[in-house]
C-alpha positions in Angstrom: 210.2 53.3 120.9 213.9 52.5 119.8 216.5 54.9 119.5 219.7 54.0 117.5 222.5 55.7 116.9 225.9 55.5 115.2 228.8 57.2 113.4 229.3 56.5 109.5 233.2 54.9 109.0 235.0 57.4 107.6 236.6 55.5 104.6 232.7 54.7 103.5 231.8 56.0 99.9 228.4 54.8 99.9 225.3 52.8 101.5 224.3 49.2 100.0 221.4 48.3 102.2 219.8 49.3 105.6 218.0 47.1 107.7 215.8 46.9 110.8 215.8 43.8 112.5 212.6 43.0 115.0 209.7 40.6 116.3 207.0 40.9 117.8 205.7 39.1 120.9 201.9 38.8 119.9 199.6 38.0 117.1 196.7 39.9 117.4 196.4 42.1 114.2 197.6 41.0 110.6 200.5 44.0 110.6 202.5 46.1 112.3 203.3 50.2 111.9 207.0 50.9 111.7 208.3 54.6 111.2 211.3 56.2 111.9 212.4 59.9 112.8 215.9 60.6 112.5 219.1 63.1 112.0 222.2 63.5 111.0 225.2 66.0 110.7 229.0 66.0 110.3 231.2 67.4 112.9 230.5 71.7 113.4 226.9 71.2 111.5 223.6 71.8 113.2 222.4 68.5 114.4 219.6 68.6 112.1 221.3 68.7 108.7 219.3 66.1 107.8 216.5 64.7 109.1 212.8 63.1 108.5 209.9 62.9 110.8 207.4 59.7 110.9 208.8 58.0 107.6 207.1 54.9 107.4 208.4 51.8 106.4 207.1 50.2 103.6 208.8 46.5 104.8 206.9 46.7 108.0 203.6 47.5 107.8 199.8 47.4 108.0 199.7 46.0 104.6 201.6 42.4 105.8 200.9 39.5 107.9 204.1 38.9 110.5 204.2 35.7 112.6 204.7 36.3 116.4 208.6 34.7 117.5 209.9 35.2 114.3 212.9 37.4 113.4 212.4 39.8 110.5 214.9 41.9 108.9 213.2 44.9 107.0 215.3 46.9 104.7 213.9 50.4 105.2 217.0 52.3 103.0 214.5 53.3 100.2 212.2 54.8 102.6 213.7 57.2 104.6 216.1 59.0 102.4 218.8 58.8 104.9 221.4 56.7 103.2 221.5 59.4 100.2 222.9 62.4 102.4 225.1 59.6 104.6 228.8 60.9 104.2 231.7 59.4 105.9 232.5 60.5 109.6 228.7 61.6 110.0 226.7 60.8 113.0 223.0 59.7 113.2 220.2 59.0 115.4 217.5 56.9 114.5 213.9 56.8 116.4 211.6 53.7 115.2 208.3 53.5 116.7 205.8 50.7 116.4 202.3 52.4 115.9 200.6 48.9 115.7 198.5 46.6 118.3 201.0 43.8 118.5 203.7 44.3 121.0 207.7 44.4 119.0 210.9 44.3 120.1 213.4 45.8 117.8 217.1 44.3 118.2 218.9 46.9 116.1 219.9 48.0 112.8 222.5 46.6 110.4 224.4 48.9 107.8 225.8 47.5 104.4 228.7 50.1 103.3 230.4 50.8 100.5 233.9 51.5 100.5 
């Protein structure tokens, strides 16, 4: 389990691309099981404005083959919904969670905004 969190800027107007960026360690299955839980809220809202539970991510999956020692960057912005409600000066938490038999290391998450 990863936990990443962060602030949206607060001149942003939008969200171009979202991205996950991980290996793994072993090669023992053809795929891994990414999802993510996560919420957000401005300042004064409840702290689950928004949120989603257990989204899984379509880039990193059961359904590819990942090489062990390789870096992957996974755009997972279409998936969880997030980046529709992001407004500027919102703050987030992210949970990913790797549900697969290969051991992964996530490094972090890169945001493309808009502004």
């Amino acid at each position: 389990v990863t936990y990443v969190t962060g602030v949206c800027p607060y001149n942003m107007t939008g969200v171009v691309a979202m991205y996950l960026w991980w290996f793994k360690s072993q090669d023992t299955s053809g795929g891994v099981d990414f999802d993510v839980s996560w919420y957000m809220a401005s300042d004064t809202q409840a702290f689950a404005t928004h949120s989603g539970t257990n989204v899984e991510l379509s880039e990193a999956d059961t359904g590819e083959d990942f090489d062990d020692e390789f870096m992957y960057r996974s755009n997972f912005m279409g998936d969880v919904g997030i980046d529709s409600n992001m407004a500027a000066g919102d703050a987030f938490g992210l949970k990913f969670r790797q549900e697969g038999a290969d051991d992964t290391y996530v490094l972090g998450v890169s945001i493309i905004w808009e502004f």
